[in-house]
N, C-alpha and C positions, 0 to 999 in steps of 0.2 A: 650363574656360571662362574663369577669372579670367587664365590665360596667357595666353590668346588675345587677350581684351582689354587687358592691356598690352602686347601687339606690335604690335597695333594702335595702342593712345595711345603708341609711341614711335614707330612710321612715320610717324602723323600729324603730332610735334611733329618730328624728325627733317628730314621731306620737308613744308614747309611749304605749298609751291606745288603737292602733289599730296594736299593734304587735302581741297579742295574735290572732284575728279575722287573720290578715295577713299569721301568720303562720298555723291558721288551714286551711286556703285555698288551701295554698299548700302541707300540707300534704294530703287532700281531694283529688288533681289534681291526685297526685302523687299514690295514691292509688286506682285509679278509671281507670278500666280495657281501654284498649288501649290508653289515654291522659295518665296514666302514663309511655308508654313506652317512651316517647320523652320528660320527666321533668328532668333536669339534677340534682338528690335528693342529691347525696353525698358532695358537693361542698357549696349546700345549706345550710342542714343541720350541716355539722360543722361548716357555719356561724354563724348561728344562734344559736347552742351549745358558739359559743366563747361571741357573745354580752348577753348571756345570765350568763354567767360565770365571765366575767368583767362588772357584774351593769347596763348595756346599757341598757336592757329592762325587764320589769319583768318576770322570770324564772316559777313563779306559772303559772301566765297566758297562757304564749306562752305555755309550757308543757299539761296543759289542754285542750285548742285548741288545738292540735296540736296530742292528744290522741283522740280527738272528731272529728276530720277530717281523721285523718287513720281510726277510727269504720265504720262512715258514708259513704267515698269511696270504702270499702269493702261491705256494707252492698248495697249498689245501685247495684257495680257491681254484688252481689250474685242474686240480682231482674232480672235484665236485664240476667243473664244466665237462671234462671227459664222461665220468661216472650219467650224468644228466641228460645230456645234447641238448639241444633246442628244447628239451624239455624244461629246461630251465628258467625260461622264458616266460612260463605258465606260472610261475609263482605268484602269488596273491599278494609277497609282500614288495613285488615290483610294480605292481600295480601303478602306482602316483608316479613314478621315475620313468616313464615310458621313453622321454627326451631326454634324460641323462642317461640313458643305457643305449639308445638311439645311438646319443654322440660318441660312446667307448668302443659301441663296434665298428663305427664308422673309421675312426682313429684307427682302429687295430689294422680295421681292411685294409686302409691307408698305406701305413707306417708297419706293418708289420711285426718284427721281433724288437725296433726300437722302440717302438710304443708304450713297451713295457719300462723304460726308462723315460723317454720323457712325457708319458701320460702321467707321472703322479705329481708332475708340473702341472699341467695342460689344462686336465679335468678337474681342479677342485676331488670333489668327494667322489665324485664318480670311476676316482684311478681305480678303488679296489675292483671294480666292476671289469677293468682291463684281463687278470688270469682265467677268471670263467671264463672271458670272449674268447681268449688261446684256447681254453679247455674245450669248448664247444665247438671252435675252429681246427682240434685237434691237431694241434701244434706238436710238433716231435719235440719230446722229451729233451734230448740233447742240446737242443736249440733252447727251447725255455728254460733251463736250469743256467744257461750259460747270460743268456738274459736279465732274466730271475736276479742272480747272484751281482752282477753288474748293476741292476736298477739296487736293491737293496741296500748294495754299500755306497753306492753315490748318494743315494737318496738323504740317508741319516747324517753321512759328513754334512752335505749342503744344507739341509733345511735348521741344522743344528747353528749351523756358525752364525747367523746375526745376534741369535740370544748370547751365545760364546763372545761374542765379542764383544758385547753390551758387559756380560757377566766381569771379563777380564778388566776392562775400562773402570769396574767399580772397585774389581781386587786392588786395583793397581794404583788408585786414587786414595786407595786407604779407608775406606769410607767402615764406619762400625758397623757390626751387625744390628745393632735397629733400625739404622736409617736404612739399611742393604734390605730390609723385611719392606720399609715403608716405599724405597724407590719400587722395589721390584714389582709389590702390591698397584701403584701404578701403572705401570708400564702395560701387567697383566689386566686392570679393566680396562686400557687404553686402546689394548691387541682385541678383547670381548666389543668394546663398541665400532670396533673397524670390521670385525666378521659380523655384527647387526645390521652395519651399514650396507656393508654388501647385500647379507641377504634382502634387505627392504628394499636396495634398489633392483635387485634379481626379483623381487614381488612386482617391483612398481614395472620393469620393464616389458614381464608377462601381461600386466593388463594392457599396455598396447603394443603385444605384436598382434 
């Protein structure tokens, strides 16, 4: 994974003018009900919070895209839950997630139209899973767009700024672009073995409930 994520932080720095387009992609993947349960987000984004904080890439951009790909992959999944119903349900490749999609609806019933804001806290992978349960709970339009637009721009500021604020502490300390390659390299397999950790003890938890 830690490869992965530097070909991406040198595409990003690399192709300046296609980090914005870049990042809203993934936040698009990431927010679009069932491909977001398998996009490893955390790790990403505070890459991309930090090259955005140390000058790598433009901050306007990426944060735009990046607001406009969380709207968009909620707004598809809320289509496809309307288009579906409960038909949705039936899908094969929900199959394994029976208790992460268990928990989103539950949240939704819950919580309602805030859900959609602070599920993509709440649930790990499972937020994108929150627009279909609107879409299948047939959520008025009005209300979800208004939601929708609210979860997406909060979402991108906050989950953005630890990397941002990592990024600036290195702009701002003067540090060369090698050492800015080797910290960052860091930092990213350090965020890779903290989502391992999780999941193993998310494995180790399940063998004894």
């Amino acid at each position: 994974m830690n490869g992965l994520l530097q070909l991406l932080s040198d595409f990003m720095t690399d192709h300046r003018w296609l980090a914005g387009p870049a990042f809203g992609l993934i936040a698009f993947g990431e927010s679009l009900a069932v491909i977001g349960i398998f996009i490893p987000a955390t790790p990403i984004l505070f890459m991309v919070g930090v090259l955005m904080g140390s000058g790598r890439v433009d901050a306007t951009a990426v944060a735009l895209f990046g607001m406009a790909g969380a709207i968009a992959g909620y707004w598809l999944s809320w289509r496809a839950g309307l288009q579906l119903g409960h038909r949705a349900w039936q899908a094969p490749a929900l199959a394994r997630h029976r208790r992460g999609i268990a928990r989103a609806r539950l949240f939704f019933r819950r919580w309602g139209g805030i859900s959609l804001v602070g599920g993509r806290y709440a649930l790990g992978p499972f937020q994108s899973m929150l627009p279909l349960v609107a879409g299948v709970a047939r959520m008025d339009a009005h209300r979800f767009h208004r939601w929708n637009v609210l979860s997406g721009v909060l979402w991108v500021s906050l989950v953005l700024t630890p990397g941002f604020l990592v990024g600036r502490g290195i702009e701002i300390a003067g540090i060369g672009k090698a050492w800015q390659d080797e910290i960052i390299s860091l930092l990213l397999l350090a965020s890779c073995l903290l989502i391992v950790a999780g999941l193993m003890a998310g494995s180790i938890k399940k063998l004894f409930d």
